[in-house]
N, C-alpha and C positions, 0 to 999 in steps of 0.2 A: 626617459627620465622617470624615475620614481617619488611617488607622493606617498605621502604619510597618509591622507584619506584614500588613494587607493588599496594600501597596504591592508587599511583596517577593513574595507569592501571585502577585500578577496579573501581576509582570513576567514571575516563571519560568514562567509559563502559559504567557504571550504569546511570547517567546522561544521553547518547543516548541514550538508552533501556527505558528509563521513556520519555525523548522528544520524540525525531522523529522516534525512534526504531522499535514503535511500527504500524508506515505507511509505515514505508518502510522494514518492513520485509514481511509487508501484499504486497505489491507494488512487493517486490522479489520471489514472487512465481508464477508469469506469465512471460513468455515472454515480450518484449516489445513490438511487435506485435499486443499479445493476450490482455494486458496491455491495449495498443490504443484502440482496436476496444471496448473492454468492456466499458469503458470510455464514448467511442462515440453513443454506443448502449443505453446506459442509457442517454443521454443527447435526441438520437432521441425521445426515449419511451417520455421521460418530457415530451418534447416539442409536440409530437401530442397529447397528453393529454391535455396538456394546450389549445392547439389549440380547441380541441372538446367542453372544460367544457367554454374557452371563447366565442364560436361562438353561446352554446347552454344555455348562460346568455343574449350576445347581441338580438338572436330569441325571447327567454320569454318577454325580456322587450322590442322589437321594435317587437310583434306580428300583432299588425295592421299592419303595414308600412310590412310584410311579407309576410302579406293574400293577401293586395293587389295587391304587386308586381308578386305573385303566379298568381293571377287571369288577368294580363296583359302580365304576360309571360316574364317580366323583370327580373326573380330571376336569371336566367344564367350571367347577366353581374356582380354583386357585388359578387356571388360567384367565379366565374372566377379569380374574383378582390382578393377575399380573397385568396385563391389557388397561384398565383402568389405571393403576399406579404410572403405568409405562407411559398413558397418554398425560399426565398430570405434570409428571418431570418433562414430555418433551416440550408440552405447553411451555412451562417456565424457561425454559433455557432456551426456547426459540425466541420468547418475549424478549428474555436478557440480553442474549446476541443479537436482535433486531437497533435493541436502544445502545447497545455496548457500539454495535459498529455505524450508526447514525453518528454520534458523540465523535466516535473517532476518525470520521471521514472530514467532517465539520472542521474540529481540530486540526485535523492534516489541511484543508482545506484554508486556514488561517495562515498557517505558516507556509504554503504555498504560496501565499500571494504575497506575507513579509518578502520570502527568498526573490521574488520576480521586482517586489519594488529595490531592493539593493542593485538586482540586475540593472535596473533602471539609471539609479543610481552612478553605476558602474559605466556603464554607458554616456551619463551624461560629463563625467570627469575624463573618459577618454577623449568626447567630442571635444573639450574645453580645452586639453590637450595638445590635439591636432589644429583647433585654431590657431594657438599661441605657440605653436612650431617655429622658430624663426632659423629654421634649416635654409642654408644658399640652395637656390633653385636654378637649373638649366632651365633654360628657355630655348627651346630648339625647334627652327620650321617646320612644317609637314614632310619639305621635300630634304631637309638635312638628315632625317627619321627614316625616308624611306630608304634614301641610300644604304642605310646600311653603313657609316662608317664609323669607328671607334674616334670618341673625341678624350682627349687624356684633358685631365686638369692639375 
């Protein structure tokens, strides 16, 4: 039998599980903790990368201006330079993806528990379902069961 409150259960199910369902059920299998730091680990890795493949573009193309500064013993002061800017950016963007993916666990974490109360929901109109089955029921012995035989109706 089909209900019309079932119908509308399993669309908004189905509808979450195709949006957001599918980030935040990935989202609900760490901690929030584990969550953050994963988060933050991936933004450190970027970003020293980024830092290496930009520093070792700026070297190729300002080679001159490198060799010289090497052969005067100036290279420690723009590295230094670069080093402190480099610690200031990762500063901030650790901070930001710290609070960006707290926010967004929280969030996911909300609508995880909407999805599970529908479940509930879903659940409970099946249950109410199957009481009110008024399907004809065999009643059949233990020993007419075990025989083994076909009963037609």
């Amino acid at each position: 039998m089909i209900s019309e409150e079932k119908v509308k259960i399993m669309t908004s199910l189905a509808q979450y599980e195709k949006k957001e369902g599918t980030g935040d059920l990935r989202i609900n299998r760490y901690s929030c903790g584990d969550y953050v730091r994963m988060e933050t680990m991936k933004v450190g890795v970027a970003l020293v990368v980024a830092l290496l493949l930009l520093t070792g573009i700026i070297v190729i193309f300002r080679m001159e201006d490198v060799i010289s500064m090497m052969r005067k013993g100036t290279i420690a002061v723009p590295a230094i330079l670069i080093l402190i800017c480099f610690g200031i950016l990762f500063f901030c963007y650790v901070k930001s993806t710290r609070r960006r993916a707290e926010k967004r666990y929280n969030e996911a974490m909300v609508r995880i528990k909407a999805y599970e109360r529908q479940l509930e929901k879903l659940l409970e109109v099946y249950e109410e379902e199957e009481k009110e089955d008024n399907s004809p029921k065999i009643d059949m012995d233990a020993e007419e069961l075990a025989d083994g035989k076909i009963i037609d109706l």
